[in-house]
C-alpha positions as CSV (number, residue, x, y, z in Angstrom):
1,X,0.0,0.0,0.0
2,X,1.6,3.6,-1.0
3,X,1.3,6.1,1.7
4,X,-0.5,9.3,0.4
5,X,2.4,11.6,1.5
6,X,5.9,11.3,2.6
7,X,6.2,14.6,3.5
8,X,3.8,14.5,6.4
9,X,5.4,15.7,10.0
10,X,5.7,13.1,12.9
11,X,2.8,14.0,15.8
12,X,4.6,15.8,18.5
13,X,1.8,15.5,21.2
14,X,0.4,12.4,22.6
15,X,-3.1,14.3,21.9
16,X,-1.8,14.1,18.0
17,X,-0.5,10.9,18.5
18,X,-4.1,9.6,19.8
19,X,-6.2,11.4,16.9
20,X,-4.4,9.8,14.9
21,X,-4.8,6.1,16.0
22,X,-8.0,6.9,16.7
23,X,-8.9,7.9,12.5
24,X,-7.1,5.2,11.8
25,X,-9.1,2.5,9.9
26,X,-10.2,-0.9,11.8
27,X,-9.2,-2.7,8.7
28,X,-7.2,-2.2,5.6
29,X,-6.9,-4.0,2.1
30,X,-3.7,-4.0,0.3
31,X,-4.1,-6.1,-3.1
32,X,0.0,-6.4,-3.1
33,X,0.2,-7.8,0.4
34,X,1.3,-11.7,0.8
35,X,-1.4,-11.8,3.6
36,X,-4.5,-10.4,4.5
37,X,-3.3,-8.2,7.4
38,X,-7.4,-7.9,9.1
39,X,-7.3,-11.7,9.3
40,X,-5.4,-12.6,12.6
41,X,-4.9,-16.3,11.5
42,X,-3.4,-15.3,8.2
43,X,-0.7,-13.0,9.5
44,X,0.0,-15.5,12.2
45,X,0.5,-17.6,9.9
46,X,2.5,-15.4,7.4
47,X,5.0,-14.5,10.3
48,X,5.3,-17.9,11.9
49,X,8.8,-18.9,10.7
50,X,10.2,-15.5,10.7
51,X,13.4,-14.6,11.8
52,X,14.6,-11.2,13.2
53,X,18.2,-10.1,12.4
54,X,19.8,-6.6,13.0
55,X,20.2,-4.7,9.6
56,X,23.1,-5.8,7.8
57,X,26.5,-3.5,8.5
58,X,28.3,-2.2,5.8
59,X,31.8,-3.6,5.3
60,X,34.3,-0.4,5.8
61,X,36.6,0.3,2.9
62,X,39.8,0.6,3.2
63,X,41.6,4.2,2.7
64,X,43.4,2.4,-0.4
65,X,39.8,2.1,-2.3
66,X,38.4,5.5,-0.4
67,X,41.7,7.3,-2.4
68,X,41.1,5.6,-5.0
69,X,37.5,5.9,-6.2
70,X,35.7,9.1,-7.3
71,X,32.1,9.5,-6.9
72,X,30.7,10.2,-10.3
73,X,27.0,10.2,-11.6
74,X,26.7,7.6,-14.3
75,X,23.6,6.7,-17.1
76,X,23.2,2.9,-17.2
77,X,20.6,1.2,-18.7
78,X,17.8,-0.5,-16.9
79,X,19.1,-4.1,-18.1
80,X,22.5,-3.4,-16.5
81,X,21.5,-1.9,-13.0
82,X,19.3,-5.1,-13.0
83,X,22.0,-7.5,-13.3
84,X,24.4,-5.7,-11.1
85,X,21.5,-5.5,-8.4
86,X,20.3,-8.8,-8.8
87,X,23.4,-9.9,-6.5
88,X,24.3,-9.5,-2.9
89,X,25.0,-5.7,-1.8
90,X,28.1,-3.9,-3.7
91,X,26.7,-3.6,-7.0
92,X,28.7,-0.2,-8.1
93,X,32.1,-2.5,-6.5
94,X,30.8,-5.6,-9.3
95,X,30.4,-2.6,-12.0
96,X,33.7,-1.1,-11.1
97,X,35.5,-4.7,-11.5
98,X,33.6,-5.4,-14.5
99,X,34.9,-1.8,-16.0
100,X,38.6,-2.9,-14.8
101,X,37.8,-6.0,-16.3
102,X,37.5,-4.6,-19.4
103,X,39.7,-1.4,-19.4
104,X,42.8,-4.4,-18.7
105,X,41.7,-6.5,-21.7
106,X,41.7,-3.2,-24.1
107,X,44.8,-1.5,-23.3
């Protein structure tokens, strides 16, 4: 389900806070959900096997790849950015050995 607006403020006041949850719907259909999320059994059932990690942590560079690398804004089409995301994180390091890849093999 899109939100309406990402731009709206976060209630400061409990007496926001509580207008809000009390506008709020009882129930709420989202055609792209995996579950129906008004049926307790169904999410219950959705969440069962779940897992909760911490986010994942970025690896820290080295200062031999920070020196370097220069952060440049690049057009790439849709068909690369797909394959280089399809992986784990570190697609723009996959497309940087690719391009050294290929700048060895041509020079």
């Amino acid at each position: 389900m899109k939100p309406e607006s990402i731009s709206k403020r976060f209630p400061e006041s409990d007496e926001e806070r509580r207008a809000l949850i009390d506008a709020a719907p009882d129930s709420a259909s989202d055609p792209e959900s995996a579950y129906d999320a008004s049926d307790p059994a169904a999410v219950e059932s959705f969440w069962r096997g779940a897992v909760v990690q911490p986010p994942r942590r970025r690896q820290p560079q080295t200062m031999d790849v920070r020196e370097q690398s220069q952060p440049v804004t690049l057009r790439l089409s849709r068909e690369v950015l797909e394959y280089f995301h399809a992986g784990e994180q570190g697609w723009e390091r996959r497309i940087d050995r690719a391009l050294q890849d290929y700048v060895e093999e041509h020079r």
